[in-house]
C-alpha positions, 0 to 999 in steps of 0.5 A: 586690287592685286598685290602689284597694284597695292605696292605701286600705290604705297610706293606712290604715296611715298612720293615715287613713280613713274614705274619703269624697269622692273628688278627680279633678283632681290625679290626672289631671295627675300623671305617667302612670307614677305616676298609678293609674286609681283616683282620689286619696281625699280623707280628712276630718280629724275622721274621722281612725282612731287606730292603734298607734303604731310605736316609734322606736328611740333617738330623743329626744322633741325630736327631729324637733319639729314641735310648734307651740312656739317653738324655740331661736335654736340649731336654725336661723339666727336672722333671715332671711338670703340664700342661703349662699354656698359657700366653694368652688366647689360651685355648679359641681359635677355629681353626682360631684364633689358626693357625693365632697365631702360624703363627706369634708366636715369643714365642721362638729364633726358629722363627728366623730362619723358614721359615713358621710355622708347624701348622698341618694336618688333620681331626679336629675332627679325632679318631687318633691323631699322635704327632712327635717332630718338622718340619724338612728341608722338612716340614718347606719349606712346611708347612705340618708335616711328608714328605719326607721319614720319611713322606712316612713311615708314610703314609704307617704304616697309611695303615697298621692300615686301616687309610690314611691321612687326614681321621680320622687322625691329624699330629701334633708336640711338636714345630711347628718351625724347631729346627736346630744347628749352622751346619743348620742340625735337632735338637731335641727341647730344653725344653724352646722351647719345653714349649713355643709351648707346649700350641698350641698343648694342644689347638689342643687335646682339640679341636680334643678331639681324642680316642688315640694319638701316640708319635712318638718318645722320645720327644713327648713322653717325652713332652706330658707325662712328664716324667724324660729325661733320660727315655727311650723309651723301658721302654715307649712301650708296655704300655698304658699312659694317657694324660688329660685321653687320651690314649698313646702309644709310638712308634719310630719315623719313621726317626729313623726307616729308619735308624734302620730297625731291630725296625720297627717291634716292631712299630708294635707291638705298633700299634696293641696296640693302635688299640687293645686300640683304639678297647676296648675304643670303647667298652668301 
């Protein structure tokens, strides 16, 4: 199977196609090792194919909610505020140190109830930075962010853009502790949560010190800019953000694409952005 064929087929498995136009300029200014010789396919978002959607295992339907509705005050901080300042001194700690203290962190009532910490996954020094929202079932018995289904999708949006795991890419989230409700499903953090873990994730961007982040999703989005939480996502897509004068582009949260098949193109259309952002700051 040819590399062309092999990114077509993920991008089918992501529920995309069928293949039209074909986008040169984002590809040839990705890194060398990431880039195949094929050229990026672009998709048209009202030919979108609908496949079987994959089940995610003992998640709530709120969880994860990207839907363009209003959230409550609860799920992130109610007005835009400045950066978070550490109670400690996390802003001077290397890798090290900063994973030995999120893995006994007892900042927030959701260290009770976790089985391990959520710390992250990939290059330190990577290009790309991905921020979702917190560890679910899967990801708190396992320590890694993003497997399971939701993970799987990701993974293949990752091959889509020419990027793999673990190669110039870092997965992080807002919290690095499992939020559940009184019924142990996935819940979406509480702002007081979301404030006490977001100095650990401002430390992991100024180390990784990345070209672009994507915010999957309303509550990354919403956390890492600030922003009002009745937002919502549409009015976030299709524009390019500035965290501390990185780049941010907003897509959906691939739980919430698993149960929305209709909208995976239009996450799509935000990685061709933020290829097309992370391309012009190359140049730049």
């Amino acid at each position: 199977m040819s590399n062309q064929d092999r990114r077509i087929a993920f991008l089918q498995e992501m529920g995309l196609g069928p293949v039209w136009s074909q986008r040169t300029a984002v590809l040839q200014t990705l890194e060398p090792e990431a880039a195949a010789p094929e050229e990026v396919t672009e998709f048209i978002e009202d030919s979108v194919a609908v496949a079987t959607p994959l089940r995610v295992a003992e998640q709530s339907a709120s969880a994860w909610g990207d839907d363009d509705v209003a959230i409550t005050p609860a799920a992130v901080p109610a007005a835009p505020t400045a950066l978070v300042q550490p109670a400690t001194n996390i802003g001077s700690m290397n890798w090290d140190q900063l994973k030995a203290v999120v893995s006994s962190c007892t900042e927030c009532g959701l260290c009770k109830g976790r089985t391990q910490t959520v710390f992250g996954v990939g290059d330190q020094k990577a290009k790309w930075l991905f921020v979702g929202e917190g560890p679910g079932r899967n990801e708190d018995f396992q320590g890694e962010p993003f497997v399971g289904p939701a993970g799987k999708l990701l993974d293949n949006m990752f091959v889509a853009m020419g990027l793999k795991r673990g190669e110039n890419t870092y997965i992080a989230n807002i919290v690095k502790c499992r939020p559940t409700d009184e019924n142990k499903r996935d819940r979406a953090p509480v702002a007081a949560e979301s404030d006490a873990c977001l100095p650990y994730l401002q430390r992991q961007i100024e180390l990784i010190n990345p070209t672009v982040i994507v915010a999957l999703g309303k509550t990354a989005a919403l956390s890492l800019l600030k922003l009002d939480p009745a937002t919502p996502v549409a009015r976030l897509r299709g524009t390019v953000h500035r965290y501390a004068d990185i780049p941010v582009v907003v897509t959906y949260h691939p739980a919430y694409l698993l149960r929305t098949l209709k909208d995976k193109s239009k996450a799509w259309a935000d990685l061709c952005l933020a290829m097309q952002t992370y391309a012009d700051k190359a140049n730049g």
